[in-house]
C-alpha positions in Angstrom: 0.0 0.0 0.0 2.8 2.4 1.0 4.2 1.7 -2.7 1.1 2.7 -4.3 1.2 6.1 -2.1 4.5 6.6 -3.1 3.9 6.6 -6.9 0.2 7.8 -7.1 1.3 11.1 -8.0 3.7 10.4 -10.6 1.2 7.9 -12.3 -1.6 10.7 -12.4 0.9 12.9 -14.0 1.5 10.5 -16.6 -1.9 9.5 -17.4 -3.2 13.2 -17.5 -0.7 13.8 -20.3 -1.6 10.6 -22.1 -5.3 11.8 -21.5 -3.8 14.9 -23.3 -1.6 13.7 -26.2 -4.5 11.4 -27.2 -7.3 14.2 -26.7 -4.6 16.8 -29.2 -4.8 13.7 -31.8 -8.1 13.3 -31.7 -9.7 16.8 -31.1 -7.8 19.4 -31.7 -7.2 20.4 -35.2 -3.2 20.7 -36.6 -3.1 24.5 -36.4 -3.9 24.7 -32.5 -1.7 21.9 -31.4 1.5 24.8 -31.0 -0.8 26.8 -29.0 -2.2 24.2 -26.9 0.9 22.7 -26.6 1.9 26.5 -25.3 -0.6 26.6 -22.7 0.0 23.0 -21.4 3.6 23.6 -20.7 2.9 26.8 -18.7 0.2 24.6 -16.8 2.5 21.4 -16.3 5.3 23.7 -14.9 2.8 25.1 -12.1 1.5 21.3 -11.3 4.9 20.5 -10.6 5.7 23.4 -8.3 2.0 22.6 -6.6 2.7 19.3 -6.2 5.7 19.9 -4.4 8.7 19.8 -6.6 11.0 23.0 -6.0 13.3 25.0 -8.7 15.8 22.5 -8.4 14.2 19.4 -9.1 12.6 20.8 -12.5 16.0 22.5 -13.9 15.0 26.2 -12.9 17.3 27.5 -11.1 18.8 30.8 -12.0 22.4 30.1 -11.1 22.3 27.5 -13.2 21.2 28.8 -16.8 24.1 29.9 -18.0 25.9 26.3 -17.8 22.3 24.9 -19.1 23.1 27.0 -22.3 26.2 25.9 -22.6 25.1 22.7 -22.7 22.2 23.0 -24.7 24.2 25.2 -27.6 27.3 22.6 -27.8 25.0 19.4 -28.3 23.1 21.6 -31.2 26.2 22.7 -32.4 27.2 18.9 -33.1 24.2 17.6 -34.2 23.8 20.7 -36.6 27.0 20.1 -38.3 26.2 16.6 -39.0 23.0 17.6 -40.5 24.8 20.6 -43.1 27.4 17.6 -43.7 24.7 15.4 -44.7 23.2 17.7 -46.7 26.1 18.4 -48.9 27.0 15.0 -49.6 25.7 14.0 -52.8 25.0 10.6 -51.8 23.6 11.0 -48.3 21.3 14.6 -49.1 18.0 12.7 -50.6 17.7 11.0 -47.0 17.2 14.6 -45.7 13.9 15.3 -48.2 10.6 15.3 -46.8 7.6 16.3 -48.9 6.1 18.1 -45.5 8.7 20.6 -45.4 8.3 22.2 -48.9 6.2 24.9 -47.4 7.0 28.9 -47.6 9.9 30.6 -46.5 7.1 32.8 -44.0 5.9 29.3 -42.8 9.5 28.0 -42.2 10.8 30.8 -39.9 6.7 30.4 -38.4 8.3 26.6 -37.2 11.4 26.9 -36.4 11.1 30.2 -34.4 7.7 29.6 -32.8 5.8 26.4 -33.3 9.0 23.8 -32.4 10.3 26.2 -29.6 6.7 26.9 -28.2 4.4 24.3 -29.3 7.0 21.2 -29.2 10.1 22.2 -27.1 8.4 23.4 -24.2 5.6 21.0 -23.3 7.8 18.0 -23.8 10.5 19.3 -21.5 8.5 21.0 -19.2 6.9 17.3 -19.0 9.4 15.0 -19.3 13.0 16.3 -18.3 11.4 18.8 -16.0 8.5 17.1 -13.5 8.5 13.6 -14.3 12.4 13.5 -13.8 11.9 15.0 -10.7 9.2 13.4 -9.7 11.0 10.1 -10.4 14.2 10.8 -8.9 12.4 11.3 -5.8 11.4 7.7 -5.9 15.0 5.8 -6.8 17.9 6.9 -8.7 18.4 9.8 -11.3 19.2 7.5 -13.8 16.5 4.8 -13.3 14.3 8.2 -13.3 15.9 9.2 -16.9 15.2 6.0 -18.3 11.3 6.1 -17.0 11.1 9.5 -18.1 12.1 8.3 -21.5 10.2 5.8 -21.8 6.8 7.3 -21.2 8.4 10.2 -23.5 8.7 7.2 -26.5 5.3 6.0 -25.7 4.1 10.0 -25.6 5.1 9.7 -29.5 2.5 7.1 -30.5 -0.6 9.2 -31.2 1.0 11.7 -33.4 3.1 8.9 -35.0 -0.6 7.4 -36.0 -1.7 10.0 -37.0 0.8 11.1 -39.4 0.9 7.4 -41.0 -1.2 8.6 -43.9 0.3 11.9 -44.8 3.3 13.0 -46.9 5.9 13.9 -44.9 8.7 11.1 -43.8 6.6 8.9 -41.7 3.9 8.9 -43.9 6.7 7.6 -46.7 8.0 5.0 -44.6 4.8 3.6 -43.7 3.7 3.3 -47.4 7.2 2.4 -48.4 7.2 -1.7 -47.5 7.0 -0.7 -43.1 4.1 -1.5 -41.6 2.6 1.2 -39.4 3.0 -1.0 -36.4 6.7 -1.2 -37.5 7.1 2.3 -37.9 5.5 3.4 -34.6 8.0 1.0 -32.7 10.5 2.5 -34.7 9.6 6.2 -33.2 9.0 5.1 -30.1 12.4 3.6 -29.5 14.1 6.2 -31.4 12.3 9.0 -28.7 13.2 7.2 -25.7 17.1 6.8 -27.0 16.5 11.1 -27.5 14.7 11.1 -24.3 17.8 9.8 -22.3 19.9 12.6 -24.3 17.7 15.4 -23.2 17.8 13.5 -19.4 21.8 13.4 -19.8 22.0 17.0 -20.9 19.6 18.6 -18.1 21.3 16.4 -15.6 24.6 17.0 -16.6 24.0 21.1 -16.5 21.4 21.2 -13.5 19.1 22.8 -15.9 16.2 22.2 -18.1 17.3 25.3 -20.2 19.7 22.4 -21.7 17.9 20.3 -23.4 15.1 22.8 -24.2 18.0 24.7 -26.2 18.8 21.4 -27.9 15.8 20.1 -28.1 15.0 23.7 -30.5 18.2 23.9 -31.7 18.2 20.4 -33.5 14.4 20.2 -34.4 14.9 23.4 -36.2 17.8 22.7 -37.9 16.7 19.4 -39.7 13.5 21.3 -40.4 15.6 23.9 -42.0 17.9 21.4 -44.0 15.3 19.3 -44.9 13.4 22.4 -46.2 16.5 23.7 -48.3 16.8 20.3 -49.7 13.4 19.1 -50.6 12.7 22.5 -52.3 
C-alpha cells in the first residue's frame, strides 16, 4: 500500500498527459496543437511546483542557466553540423527530403522560431526532463528516473506517429514504403526514448532544463531547415 502512495502522484501525471496527447490527436485540429501545446507547458510547470517539486528538481534555477546554455548550444552545435554535412554529400542529401517541409519561406521561420520552440520544445520538456524526472528521482535513482522518463516520453510519440501514417511527410513515406505502421510506430518510439535519455543526460549534466530545451529547439529546427532547403 505504501508503494502505491508513493507513486500515485507520478502515475496521475503521466496519465493526464496521455489523456492529453491522445485528446490533441483526436480533437484538436493541426493549427492549434503549438498553442495548446503552449498553454500545457505553462500549466504542467505550475502542477509541478504545486505538487511539491521546488526549482531545483525541474531544472530552474537561475544560477544554473548559463551552464544549461552551454550545454544546450554545444550538443546543437554537433548535431547541426552533422546535418549541413549530410546535406552536402551527394550521396547522403535525398535522406534529408521530406515532402512536408516544402512549405513557404514565411511558414519555415513560423516553425522553427515559434511552433517547435513553443508548441513542441516546451511541453515536452516542461513534462518529461522537468516534472516527471523530478518526480522520479524522488522515488529511486536519477538515472533509473531518466530512463522512466524516457520511456513514457517514447510511448508519448504514439498518437501523433498514428496520425501522421497517412500523410506525406517522412513517416507517412515509410509507412507506405514496405514498413508497416506497427513497425514504424516501434521504430519512433524507440528512437524517442534513446533522445529522451539525451535530453535526461544533458539537463542532468548542467542542472538545468534550459539544456535540453535549447537542444531540443536547436536540432528540431535545424533538420526542419535542411530538410526544407533540400526538398525545395
Amino acid at each position: 500500500m505504501a508503494v502505491v502512495r508513493r507513486w500515485a502522484v507520478p502515475a496521475a501525471v503521466v496519465a493526464a498527459l496521455a489523456l492529453y496527447c491522445v485528446g490533441r490527436s483526436l480533437w484538436l485540429d493541426g493549427s492549434w496543437h503549438p498553442w495548446a501545446n503552449t498553454l500545457a507547458g505553462v500549466v504542467v510547470l505550475g502542477l509541478g511546483l504545486a505538487i511539491g517539486l521546488d526549482r531545483s528538481d525541474l531544472g530552474l534555477e537561475s544560477r544554473n542557466l548559463g551552464r544549461g546554455l552551454r550545454y544546450g548550444l554545444a550538443f546543437w552545435g554537433i548535431v547541426a553540423t552533422v546535418l549541413v554535412v549530410v546535406a552536402l554529400i551527394p550521396a547522403t542529401r535525398d535522406s534529408l527530403q521530406d515532402d512536408s517541409t516544402i512549405v513557404s519561406t514565411g511558414a519555415m521561420l513560423r516553425r522553427t522560431l515559434i511552433v517547435i520552440p513553443l508548441g513542441t520544445a516546451l511541453l515536452e520538456e516542461a513534462a518529461f526532463r522537468g516534472v516527471l524526472l523530478g518526480l522520479f528521482a524522488k522515488r529511486t535513482t536519477i538515472w533509473r528516473a531518466a530512463w522512466m522518463s524516457s520511456v513514457v516520453f517514447g510511448l508519448w510519440h504514439i498518437p501523433p506517429t498514428i496520425n501522421s501514417a497517412d500523410g506525406s511527410g517522412a513517416i507517412g513515406d515509410a509507412s507506405r514504403g514496405g514498413g508497416s505502421t506497427a513497425l514504424v510506430v516501434v521504430g519512433v518510439v524507440l528512437a524517442m526514448t534513446l533522445a529522451g535519455m539525451v535530453f535526461c543526460w544533458l539537463r542532468i549534466r548542467s542542472k538545468s532544463l534550459v539544456a535540453p530545451f535549447v537542444a531540443h529547439w536547436g536540432i528540431n529546427a535545424t533538420a526542419f531547415f535542411v530538410a526544407w532547403v533540400v526538398s525545395r
